[in-house]
C-alpha positions in Angstrom: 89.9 382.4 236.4 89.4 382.6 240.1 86.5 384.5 240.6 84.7 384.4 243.8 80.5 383.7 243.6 77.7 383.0 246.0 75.0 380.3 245.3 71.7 381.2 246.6 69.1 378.6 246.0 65.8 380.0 244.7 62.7 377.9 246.4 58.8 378.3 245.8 56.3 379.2 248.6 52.7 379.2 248.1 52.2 382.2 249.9 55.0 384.2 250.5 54.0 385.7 253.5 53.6 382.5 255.5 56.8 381.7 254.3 58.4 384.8 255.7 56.2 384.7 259.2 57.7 381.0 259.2 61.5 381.9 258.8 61.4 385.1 260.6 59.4 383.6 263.7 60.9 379.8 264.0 64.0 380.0 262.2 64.9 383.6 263.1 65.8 384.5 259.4 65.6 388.4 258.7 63.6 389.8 255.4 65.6 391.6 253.0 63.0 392.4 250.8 59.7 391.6 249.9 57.6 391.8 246.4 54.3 390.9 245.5 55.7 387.7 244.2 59.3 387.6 245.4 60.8 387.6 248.8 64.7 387.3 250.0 65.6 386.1 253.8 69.2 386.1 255.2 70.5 384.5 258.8 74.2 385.2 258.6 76.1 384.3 255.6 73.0 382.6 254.2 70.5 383.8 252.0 67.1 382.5 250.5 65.1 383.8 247.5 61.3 382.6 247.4 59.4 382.8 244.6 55.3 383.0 244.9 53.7 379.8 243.2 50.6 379.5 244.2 50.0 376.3 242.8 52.8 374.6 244.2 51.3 371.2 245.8 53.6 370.6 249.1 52.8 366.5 248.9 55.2 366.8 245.2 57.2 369.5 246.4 60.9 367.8 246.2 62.9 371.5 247.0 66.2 370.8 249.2 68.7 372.7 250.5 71.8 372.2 252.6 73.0 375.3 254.7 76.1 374.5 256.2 77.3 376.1 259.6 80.8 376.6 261.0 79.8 375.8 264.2 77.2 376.3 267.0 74.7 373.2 265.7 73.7 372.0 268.9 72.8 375.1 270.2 70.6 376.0 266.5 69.5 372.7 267.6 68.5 373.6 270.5 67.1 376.9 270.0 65.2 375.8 267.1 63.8 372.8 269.8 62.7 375.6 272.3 61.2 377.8 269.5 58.8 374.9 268.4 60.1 373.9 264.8 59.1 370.7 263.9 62.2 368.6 263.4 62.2 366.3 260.5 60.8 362.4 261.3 64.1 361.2 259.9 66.1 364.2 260.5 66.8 364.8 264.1 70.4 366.0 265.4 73.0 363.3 264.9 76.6 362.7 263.5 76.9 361.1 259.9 79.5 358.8 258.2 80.8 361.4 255.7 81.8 363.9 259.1 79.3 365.8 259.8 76.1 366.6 262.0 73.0 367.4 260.3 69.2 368.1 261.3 66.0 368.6 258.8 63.3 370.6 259.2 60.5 371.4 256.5 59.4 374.8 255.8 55.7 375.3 255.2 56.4 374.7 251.2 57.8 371.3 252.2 61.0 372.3 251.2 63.9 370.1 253.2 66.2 372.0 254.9 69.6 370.3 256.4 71.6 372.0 258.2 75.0 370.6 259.0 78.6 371.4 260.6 81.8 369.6 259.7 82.9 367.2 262.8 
């Protein structure tokens, strides 16, 4: 059966409003909604549920997600540079073996965040 889904990665944030100041400000995410312990951001085609967990420890946080982008990585690159996001130690702008470019940033959750565009 061919029927067509959507996978939208649910992530904890310790506080839900400095994960939405975060997206909205440095990564230029929009808020969809927000719920005393819920909150959904979209940029584009993608879309990110947090959920509040106030105990979440950010040094055993191992929350990844990949959001993949047609095109226009240098210039998210770029942007994201000029806006001040910290760029991944390991994770700067460059061209893998498996055909893509990726970057990494961490959110304040210290959830990993690749984004990536098929060379």
């Amino acid at each position: 059966m061919d029927i067509p889904f959507h996978i939208i990665p649910k992530l904890p944030a310790r506080d839900l409003d400095e994960t939405r100041i975060y997206f909205e400000t440095k990564l230029q995410f929009s808020t969809v909604s927000r719920y005393p312990d819920y909150l959904i951001m979209k940029k584009g085609a993608a879309e990110l549920h947090f959920f509040k967990f106030a105990e979440l420890d950010p040094s055993t946080n191992y929350a990844m997600i990949y959001i993949r982008l047609e095109r226009g990585i240098e210039e998210l690159y770029a942007d994201y540079q000029f806006r001040g996001v910290a760029i991944h130690p390991n994770g700067p702008l460059e061209s893998k073996p498996w055909g893509t470019k990726e970057f990494a940033v961490l959110d304040p959750n210290n959830t990993l965040l690749t984004f990536g565009q098929l060379t």
